[in-house]
N, C-alpha and C positions, 0 to 999 in steps of 0.2 A: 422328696422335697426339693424344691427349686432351691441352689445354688450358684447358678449362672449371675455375677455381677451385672448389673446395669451399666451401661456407658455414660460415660460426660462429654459436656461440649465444650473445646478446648479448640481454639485454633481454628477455627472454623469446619473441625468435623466432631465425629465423637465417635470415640476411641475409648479403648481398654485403659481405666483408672489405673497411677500407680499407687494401688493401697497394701495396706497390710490389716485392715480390719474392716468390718463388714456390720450392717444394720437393719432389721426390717421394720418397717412402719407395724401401727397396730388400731384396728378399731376399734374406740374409744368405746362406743356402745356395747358392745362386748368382752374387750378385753382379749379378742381374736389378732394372732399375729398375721399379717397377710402376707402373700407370697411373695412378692420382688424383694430380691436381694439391692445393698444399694451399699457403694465403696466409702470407706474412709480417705478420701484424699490423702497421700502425703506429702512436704514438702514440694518434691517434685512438680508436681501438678499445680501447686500454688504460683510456680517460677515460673511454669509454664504460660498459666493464665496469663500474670503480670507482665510477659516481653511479648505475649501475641496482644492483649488489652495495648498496651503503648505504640507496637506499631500500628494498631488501628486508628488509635487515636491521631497520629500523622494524619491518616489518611483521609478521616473523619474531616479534618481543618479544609479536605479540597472537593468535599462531596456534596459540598450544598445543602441551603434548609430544605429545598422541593424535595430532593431524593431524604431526606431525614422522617418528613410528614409523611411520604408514600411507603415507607415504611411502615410507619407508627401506624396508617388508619387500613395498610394489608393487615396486617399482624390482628389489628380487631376485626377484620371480618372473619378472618379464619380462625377468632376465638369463639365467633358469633354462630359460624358454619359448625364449629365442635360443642357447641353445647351442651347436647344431651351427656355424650362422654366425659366433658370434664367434670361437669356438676355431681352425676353420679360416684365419678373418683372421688372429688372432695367431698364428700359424704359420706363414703366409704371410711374415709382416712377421719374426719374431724367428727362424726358424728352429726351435725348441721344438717336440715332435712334440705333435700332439693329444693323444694319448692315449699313456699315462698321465696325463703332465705338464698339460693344459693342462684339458683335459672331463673329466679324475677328479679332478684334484687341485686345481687352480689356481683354475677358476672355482667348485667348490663352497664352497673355502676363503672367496672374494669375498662369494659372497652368504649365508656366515655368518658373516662378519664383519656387513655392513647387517643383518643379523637381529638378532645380540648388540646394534649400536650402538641400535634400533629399540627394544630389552627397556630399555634404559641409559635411553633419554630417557622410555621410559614410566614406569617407575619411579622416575624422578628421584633417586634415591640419591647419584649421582654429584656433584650440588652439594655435596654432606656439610653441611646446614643444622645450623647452632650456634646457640644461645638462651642467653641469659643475664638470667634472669628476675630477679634484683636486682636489675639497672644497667637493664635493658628494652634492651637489646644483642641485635639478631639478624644474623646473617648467612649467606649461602651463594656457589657460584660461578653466577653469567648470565653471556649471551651477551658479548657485547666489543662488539655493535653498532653492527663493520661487515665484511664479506668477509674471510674468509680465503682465501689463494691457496695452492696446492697444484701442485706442481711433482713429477710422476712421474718415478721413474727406469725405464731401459728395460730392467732383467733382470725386472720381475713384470709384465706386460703389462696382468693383472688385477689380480691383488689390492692391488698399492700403484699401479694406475691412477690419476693425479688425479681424474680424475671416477667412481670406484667403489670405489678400496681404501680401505686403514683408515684412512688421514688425513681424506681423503672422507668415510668415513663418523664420524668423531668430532666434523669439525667442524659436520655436519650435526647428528647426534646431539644438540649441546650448545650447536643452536638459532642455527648462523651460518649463511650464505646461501655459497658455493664459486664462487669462477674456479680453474678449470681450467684447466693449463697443457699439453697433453698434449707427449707425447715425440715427439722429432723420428723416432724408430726404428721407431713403431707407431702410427701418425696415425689410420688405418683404423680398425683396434681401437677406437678414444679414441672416432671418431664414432659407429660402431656403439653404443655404451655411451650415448657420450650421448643418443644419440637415443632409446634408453629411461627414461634418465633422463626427458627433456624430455614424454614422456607418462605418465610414472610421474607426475609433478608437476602437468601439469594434472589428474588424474583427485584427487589430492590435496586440491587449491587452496588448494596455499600459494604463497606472492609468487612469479610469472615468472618472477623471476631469483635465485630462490635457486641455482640450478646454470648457470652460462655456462662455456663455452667456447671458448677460439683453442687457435689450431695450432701459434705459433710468434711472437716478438718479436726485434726487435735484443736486443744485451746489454744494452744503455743504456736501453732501454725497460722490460727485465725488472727491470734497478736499480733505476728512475725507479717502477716497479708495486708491490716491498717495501717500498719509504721515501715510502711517501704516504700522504699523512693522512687519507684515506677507509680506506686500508686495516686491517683489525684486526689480521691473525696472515698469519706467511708457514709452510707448511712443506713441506720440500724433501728428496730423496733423489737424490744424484748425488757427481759429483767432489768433491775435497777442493778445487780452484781455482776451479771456479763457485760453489759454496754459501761459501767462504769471502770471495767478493764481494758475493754479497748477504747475507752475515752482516753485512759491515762496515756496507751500505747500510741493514738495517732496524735495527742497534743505534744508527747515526748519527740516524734519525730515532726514534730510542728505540719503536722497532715488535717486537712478541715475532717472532722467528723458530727456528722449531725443523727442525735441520738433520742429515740423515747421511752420512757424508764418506766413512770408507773404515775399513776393520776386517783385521787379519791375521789375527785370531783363533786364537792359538798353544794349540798342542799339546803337553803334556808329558807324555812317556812315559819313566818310570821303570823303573829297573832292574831290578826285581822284576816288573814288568808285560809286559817282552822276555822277562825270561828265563821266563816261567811259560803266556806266547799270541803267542810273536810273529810266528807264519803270520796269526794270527787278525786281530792290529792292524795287520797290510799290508794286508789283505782289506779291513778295515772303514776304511780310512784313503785308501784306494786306491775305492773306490765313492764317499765324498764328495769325495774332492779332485775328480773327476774328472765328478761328478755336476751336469747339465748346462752341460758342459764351464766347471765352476770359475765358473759365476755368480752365484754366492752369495755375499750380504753376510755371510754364517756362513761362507762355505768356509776352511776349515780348510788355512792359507797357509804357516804356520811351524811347523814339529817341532820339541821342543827332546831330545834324547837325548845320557846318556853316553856318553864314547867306551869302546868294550871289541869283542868278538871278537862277541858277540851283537847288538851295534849295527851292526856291519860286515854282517851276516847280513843285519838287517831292511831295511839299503839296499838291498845287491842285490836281495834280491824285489822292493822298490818299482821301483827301477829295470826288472826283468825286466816286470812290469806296465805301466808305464807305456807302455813300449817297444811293448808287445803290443794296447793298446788301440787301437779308432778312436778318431778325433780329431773331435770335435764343433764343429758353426760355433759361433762368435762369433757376437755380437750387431748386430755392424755391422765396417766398415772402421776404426772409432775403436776398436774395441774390440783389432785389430788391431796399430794403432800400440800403444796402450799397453801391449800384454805386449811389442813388441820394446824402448820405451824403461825398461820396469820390467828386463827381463832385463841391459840393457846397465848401467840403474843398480845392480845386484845384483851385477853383475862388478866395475864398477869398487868395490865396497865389499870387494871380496873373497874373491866368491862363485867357486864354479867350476863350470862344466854338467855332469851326469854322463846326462841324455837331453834331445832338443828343444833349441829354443832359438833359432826359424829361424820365419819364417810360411812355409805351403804358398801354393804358385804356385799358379795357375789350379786352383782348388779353394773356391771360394766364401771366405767370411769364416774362416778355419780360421790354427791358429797349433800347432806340434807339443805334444804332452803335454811336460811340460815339469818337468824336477827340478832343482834345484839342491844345491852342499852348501859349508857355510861354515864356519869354525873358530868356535868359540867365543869366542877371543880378536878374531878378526878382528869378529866379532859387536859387543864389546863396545867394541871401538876407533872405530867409527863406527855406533853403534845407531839412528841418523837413516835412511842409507841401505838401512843393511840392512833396517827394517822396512818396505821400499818395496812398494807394492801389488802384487801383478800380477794383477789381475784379469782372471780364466779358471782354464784349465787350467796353471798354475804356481805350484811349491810349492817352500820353501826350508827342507830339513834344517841345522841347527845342532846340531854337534856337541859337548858341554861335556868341558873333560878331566877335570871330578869334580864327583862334586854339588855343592860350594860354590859352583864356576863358572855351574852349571843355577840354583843361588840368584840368582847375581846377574845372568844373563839374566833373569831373572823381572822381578827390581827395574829391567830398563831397559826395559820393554816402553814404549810409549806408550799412550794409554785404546783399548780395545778393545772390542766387542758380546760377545766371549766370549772366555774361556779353559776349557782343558779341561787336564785330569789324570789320567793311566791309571797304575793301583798296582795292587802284588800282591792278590789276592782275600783272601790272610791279612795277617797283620803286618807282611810283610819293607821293605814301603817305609812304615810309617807315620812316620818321623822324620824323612827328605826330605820326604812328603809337608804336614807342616806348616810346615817351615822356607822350602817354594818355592809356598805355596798365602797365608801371611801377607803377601807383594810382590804376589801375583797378583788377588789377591782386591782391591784397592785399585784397579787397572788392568782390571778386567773388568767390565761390567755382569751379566754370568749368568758363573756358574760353573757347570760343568761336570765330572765321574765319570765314566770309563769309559765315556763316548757323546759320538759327532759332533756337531759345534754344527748341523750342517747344518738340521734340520729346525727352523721359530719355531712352536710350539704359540699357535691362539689362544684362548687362557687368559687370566684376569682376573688371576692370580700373576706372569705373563712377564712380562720386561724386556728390551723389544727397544731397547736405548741403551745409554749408558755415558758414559765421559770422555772428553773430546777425547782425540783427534780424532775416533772413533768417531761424537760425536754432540756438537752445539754444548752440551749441558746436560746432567749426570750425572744429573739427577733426574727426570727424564719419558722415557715409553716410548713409540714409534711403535705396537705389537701388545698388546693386553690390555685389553681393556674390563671398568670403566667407567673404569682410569687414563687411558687413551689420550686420553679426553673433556677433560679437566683440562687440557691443552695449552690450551683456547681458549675458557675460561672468564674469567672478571674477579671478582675475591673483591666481592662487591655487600653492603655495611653499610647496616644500617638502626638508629636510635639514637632510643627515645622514637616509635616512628611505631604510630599505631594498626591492631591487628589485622585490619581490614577493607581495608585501602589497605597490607597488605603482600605480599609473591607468595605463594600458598598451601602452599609447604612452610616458610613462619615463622611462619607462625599457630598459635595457639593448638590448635587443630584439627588432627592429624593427614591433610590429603588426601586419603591411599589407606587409613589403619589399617596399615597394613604398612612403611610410610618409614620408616626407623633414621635419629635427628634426634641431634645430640649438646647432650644438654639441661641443663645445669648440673651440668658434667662428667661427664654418663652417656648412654651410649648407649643409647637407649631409644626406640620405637614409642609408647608413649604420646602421649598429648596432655598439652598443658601445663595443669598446675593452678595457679590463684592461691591462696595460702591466704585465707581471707577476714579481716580490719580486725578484730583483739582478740582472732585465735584463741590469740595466744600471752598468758601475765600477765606 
């Protein structure tokens, strides 16, 4: 049996980890441990990142966005040239088939995102530079000047990778140097990646260690990593109890950290909308819920329906579906645990199982399709537990006894990544649909018509966040460049400083001719004119 530790990327090589403990991935579909050994970082190596992350970062401030972008859009061809190999690892590792999911969708998504972020830093747009040519007032968003760390979570293997998805790629984007944290679920994956990374970037030549990598920390080490004063930005995508310990840790050291915790993202299906497609919305509610087996940060967790004779309908189908489908692994054995303690916390709130509800025995990472169904009143009697996650394949019908009720489900949701709304194609539900969309809309970062949250478009308009708990901050998006950039930016003021010794998109001189500069209160590509000494009488 292999033993041999795997290396990290520190400093711009990769070198013998100092650990003292050791881990190996395991695939999910089986329950098989796989061979690469992979280190516990200790302390050491956190220290290490964090003075080689800082002095990149200096050096980052004198390397320019062109060499930034020609990094970003190497780095995606040589993710594009590895294909076959990385997809097959992460599939290996997460159970996720290659294809579709991983070599059509997954990885093309990856490396347009590094493309988008690549166009974001070449254009620089994204500082959104302001002049204010009376007072001699300019400013724009730089870098934070020093590392930002990135903590992957393990249902996107690629695209929210630490070291290749979109946080990755914004914080690079927007001229910061990246430790990567990769996922204890998909270690392989994380290396592979980086190791294009690591020649994307010398072919580059920018600073060695703008991209490092470990495998893994104590928690006390990953606390100690958020709340230090080399570091710039943390941001993170997992549990609502991890992230909400290092929320404490980088507010405590007053450190931005931008966080995604956990999302139900409810469904309201109106009465007019059962009774007008309700084969149609089991079909399409029933492909996402279930759609790679409920690992989506959008998977559509809570239904909220009136009770009537049509409602009773559309349960059974779901139920009869549910019943009928394969059951897809899980992403690990944790993933496991927590649909049975989300299922057991869903009963004790009030819930009752009408399919699933049970993990399969010697059956790799697998936990049954899984429906629940709760009263409305019960809903509204303890809204804490009921909106308890269960991340996977498990979904919890809420039953309202009349719209008022479906109103004031609305008003107790907590912050959400989505809510969605299905209404008559005509008129019949447009007086619910205002009365339960004015609560929802407060509680959801994207709203949602008549379609699955499932799919995150990445688009510059998307809003992949919301309110706690969904995301530690209502106002910033993980998905949509060039916002996504703005996470790990520093608003940089300049007051009275002459035009030659200012960054070139405050200058008097438009750059590129094309930059949209916000110039004494107007958006405008121009360049700045002085009127000249006496033009006025």
């Amino acid at each position: 049996m292999n033993t041999t530790l795997e290396r990290v990327l520190i400093g711009g090589e990769w070198r013998p980890a100092e650990a003292t403990d050791s881990f190996r991935a395991m695939n999910p579909d089986t329950r098989e441990t796989l061979p690469h050994v992979y280190p516990v970082s200790t302390r050491s190596d956190v220290e290490a990142l964090l003075e080689a992350g800082s002095a990149a970062a200096s050096a980052l401030e004198d390397a320019g966005s062109e060499r930034i972008a020609s990094f970003l859009e190497g780095y995606a061809d040589r993710i594009d040239a590895a294909k076959e190999q990385i997809a097959a690892v992460a599939s290996l590792e997460t159970a996720l088939p290659v294809s579709p999911r991983l070599a059509d969708v997954e990885l093309p998504r990856t490396t347009n995102q590094l493309r988008q972020a690549a166009a974001a830093a070449r254009d620089t747009g994204w500082t959104m530079p302001t002049i204010d040519t009376a007072n001699g007032i300019r400013s724009f968003l730089g870098p934070l000047g020093g590392p930002v760390a990135v903590f992957g979570p393990n249902n996107f293997p690629l695209a929210f990778n630490g070291i290749a998805g979109g946080d990755f790629a914004a914080a690079i984007a927007a001229g910061n140097p990246v430790i990567a944290k990769a996922h204890s679920s998909h270690p392989r994956t994380t290396q592979l990646l980086a190791e294009e990374a690591f020649v994307a970037l010398q072919q580059s030549g920018l600073p060695p260690a703008t991209v490092q990598m470990i495998y893994r920390t104590s928690h006390e080490d990953g606390v100690w990593l958020v709340s230090h004063p080399l570091i710039g930005a943390c941001a993170y995508t997992g549990s609502r109890s991890a992230g909400l310990v290092l929320k404490a840790a980088a507010d405590g050291a007053g450190k931005p950290i931008y966080v995604e915790l956990s999302s139900v993202n409810p469904v309201f299906l109106l009465p007019g909308a059962l009774q007008e497609r309700s084969e149609a919305l089991a079909e399409e509610f029933h492909g996402s819920a279930l759609l790679g087996a409920g690992q989506f940060c959008t998977n559509p967790g809570i239904v909220v329906l009136a009770a009537g004779t049509r409602t009773e309908a559309f349960i059974a189908d779901l139920v009869a579906r549910f019943e009928a489908s394969p059951v897809g692994a899980l992403l690990g054995a944790a993933g496991v645990r927590g649909m049975e303690t989300a299922v057991e916390t869903l009963c004790q709130a009030g819930a009752s199982l009408l399919v699933g509800g049970n993990a399969l025995q010697d059956s790799g990472c697998r936990f049954q399709n899984t429906l629940l169904r709760i009263t409305g009143k019960d809903f509204l009697a303890d809204p804490a537990r009921s909106q308890t996650e269960a991340f996977g394949n498990g979904n919890l019908l809420v039953v309202a006894d009349d719209e008022g009720e479906m109103v004031r489900i609305a008003a107790a949701f907590e912050g959400n990544l989505t809510g969605c709304i299905y209404a008559h194609s005509g008129d019949a539900d447009n007086e619910l649909y205002g009365r339960v969309t004015k609560p929802l809309r407060r509680r959801v970062g994207r709203l949602l018509n008549d379609k699955m949250p499932t799919g995150v478009a990445v688009s510059a308009a998307m809003n992949h966040g919301g309110p706690y708990p969904a995301t530690g901050h209502p106002g910033f998006t993980a998905v949509g460049i060039p916002a996504a950039l703005r996470r790990f930016g520093m608003l940089e003021c300049y007051d009275n400083v002459r035009d030659n010794r200012l960054p070139p998109e405050l200058r008097d001189a438009n750059p590129t001719g094309r930059l949209w500069r916000f110039i004494d209160q107007q958006w405008t590509q121009d360049d700045v004119v002085h009127e000249a000494i006496g033009a006025r009488s």
